[in-house]
C-alpha positions in Angstrom: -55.0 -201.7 7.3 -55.2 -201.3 3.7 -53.9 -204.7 1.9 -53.6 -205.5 -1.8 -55.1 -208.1 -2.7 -57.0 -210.0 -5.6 -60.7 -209.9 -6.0 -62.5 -213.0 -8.1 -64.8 -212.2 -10.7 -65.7 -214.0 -14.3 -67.5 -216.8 -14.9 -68.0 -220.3 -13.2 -64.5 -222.0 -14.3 -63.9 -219.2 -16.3 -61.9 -217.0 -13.3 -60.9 -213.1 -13.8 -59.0 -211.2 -10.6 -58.8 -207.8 -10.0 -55.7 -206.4 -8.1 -57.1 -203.9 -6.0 -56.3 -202.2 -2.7 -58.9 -202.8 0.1 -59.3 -202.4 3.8 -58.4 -205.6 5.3 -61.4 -205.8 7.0 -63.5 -206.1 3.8 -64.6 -209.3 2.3 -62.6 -210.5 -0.6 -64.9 -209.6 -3.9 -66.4 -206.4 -1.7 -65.8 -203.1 -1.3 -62.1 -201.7 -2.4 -60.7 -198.2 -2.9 -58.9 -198.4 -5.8 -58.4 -200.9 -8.6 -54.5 -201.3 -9.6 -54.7 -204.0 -12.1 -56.4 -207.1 -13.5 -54.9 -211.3 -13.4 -56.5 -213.4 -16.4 -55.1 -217.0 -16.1 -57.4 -218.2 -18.5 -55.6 -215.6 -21.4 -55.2 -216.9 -24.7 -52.6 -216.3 -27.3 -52.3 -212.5 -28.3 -54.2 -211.4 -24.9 -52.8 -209.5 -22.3 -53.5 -211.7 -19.3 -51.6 -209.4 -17.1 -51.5 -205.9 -16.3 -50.3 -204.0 -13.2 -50.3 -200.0 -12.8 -46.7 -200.1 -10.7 -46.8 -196.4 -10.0 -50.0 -196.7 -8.2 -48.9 -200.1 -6.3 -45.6 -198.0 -5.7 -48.0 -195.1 -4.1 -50.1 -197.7 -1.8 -47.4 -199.9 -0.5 -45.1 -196.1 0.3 -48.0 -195.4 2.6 -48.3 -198.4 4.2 -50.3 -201.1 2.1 -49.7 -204.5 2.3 -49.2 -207.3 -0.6 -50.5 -210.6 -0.2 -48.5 -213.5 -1.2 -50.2 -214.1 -4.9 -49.5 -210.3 -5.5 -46.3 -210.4 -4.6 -45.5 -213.4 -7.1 -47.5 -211.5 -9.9 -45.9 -208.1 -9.3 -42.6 -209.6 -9.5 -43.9 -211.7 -12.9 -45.0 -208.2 -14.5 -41.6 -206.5 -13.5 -40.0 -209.0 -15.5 -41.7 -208.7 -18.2 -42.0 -204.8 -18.5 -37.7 -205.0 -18.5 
């Protein structure tokens, strides 16, 4: 099952995500199929600490893909913002 989910990168307590799609079975910061967008918590001022591609999330979850919980949350934050 593919899920999309974030992978960790960055820095010790400097964290960086990746939203990507992934086969389920993969571990977390492994192998994915496609990236769809980045989460920087750690953004400052004029930085984009966001950024989701919504047609390609539209095109994973249509055939079949899964959001986790965070995602979910973060998709919903960016759709706000884009209106």
């Amino acid at each position: 099952m593919v899920v999309i989910r974030l992978a960790r990168s960055g820095a010790k307590k400097r964290p960086f995500y990746n939203i990507v799609a992934a086969d389920s079975r993969d571990r977390r910061d492994g192998r994915f199929i496609e990236r769809v967008g980045y989460y920087n918590p750690v953004a400052s001022g004029s930085e984009n600490g966001l950024n989701v591609n919504i047609e390609r999330l539209n095109y994973w979850t249509s055939n079949g893909a899964k959001m986790s919980p965070t995602v979910q949350r973060l998709v919903k934050t960016a759709a706000k913002a884009a209106a």
